[in-house]
C-alpha positions in Angstrom: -104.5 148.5 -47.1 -101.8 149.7 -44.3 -100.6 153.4 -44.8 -97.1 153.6 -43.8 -95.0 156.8 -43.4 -91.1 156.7 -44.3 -88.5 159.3 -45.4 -86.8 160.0 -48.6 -83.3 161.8 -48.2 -80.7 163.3 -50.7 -78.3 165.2 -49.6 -75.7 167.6 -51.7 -73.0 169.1 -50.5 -75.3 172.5 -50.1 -78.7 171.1 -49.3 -80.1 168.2 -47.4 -83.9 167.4 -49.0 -85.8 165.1 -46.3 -89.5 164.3 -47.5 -91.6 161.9 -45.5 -94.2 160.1 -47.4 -97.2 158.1 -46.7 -97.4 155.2 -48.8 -98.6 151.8 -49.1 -97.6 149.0 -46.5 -96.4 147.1 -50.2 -94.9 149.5 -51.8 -91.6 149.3 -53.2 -88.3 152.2 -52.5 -89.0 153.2 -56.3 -92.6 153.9 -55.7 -91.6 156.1 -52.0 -88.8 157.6 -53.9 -91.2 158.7 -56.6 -93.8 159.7 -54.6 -91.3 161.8 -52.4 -91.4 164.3 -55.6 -87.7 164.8 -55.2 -87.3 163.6 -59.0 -89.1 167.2 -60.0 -87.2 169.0 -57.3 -83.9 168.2 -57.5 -82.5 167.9 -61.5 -79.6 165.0 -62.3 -80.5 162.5 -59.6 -79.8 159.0 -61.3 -81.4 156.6 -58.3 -81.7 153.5 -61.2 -77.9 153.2 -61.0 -78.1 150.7 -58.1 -76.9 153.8 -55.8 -80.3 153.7 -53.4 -80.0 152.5 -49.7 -82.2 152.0 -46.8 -80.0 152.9 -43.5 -77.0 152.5 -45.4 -77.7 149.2 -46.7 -77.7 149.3 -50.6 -80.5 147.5 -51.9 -82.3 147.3 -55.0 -85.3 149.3 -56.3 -87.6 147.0 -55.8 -87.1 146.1 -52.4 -90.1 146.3 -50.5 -90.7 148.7 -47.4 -91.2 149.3 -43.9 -93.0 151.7 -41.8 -90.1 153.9 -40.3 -87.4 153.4 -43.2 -85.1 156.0 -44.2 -84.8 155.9 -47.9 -81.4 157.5 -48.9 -80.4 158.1 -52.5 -76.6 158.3 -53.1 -74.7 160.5 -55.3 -71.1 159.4 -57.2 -68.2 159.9 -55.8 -65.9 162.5 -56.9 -62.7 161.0 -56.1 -62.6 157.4 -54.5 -61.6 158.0 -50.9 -58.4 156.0 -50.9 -56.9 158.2 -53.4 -58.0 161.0 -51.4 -55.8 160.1 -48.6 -53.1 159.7 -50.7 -53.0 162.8 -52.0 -53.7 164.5 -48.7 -50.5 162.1 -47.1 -48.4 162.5 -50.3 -48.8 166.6 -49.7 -47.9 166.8 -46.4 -44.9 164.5 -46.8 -43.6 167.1 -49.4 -43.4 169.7 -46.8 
């Protein structure tokens, strides 16, 4: 049994939380992301949405992992970013 070490990172718009963890070489994101501790850190992440990644690939919790992976959880969107630039263009065309 292979101990591997990857990192677990959310990020707010505040505060980044990194944690690296030593898992398993068969483990799964859900176990690293549990075993990160984040869950009792950081109140209101939903990472069973589908909204978990490994270096910006979505992929699902059961995924397995890699020595050296970088685990990110995503949050939701607050406003979908074409409507953002709509808004931003649609303001400046008023001037």
């Amino acid at each position: 049994m292979n101990i591997i070490k990857v990192t677990v990172i959310y990020a707010l718009p505040n505060i980044q939380y990194i944690n690296e963890v030593k898992i398993c070489s068969n483990s799964t994101v859900k176990d690293a992301i549990l075993a990160s501790n984040l869950l009792n850190k950081v109140k209101n992440i939903q990472f069973y949405k589908k909204n978990v990644g490994i270096y910006n690939k979505l992929v699902h919790l059961n995924e397995k992992i890699k020595n050296g992976d970088r685990i990110e959880i995503y949050r939701n969107l607050i406003i979908d970013p074409k409507e953002r630039r709509r808004k931003r263009s649609s303001f400046f065309l008023k001037k």
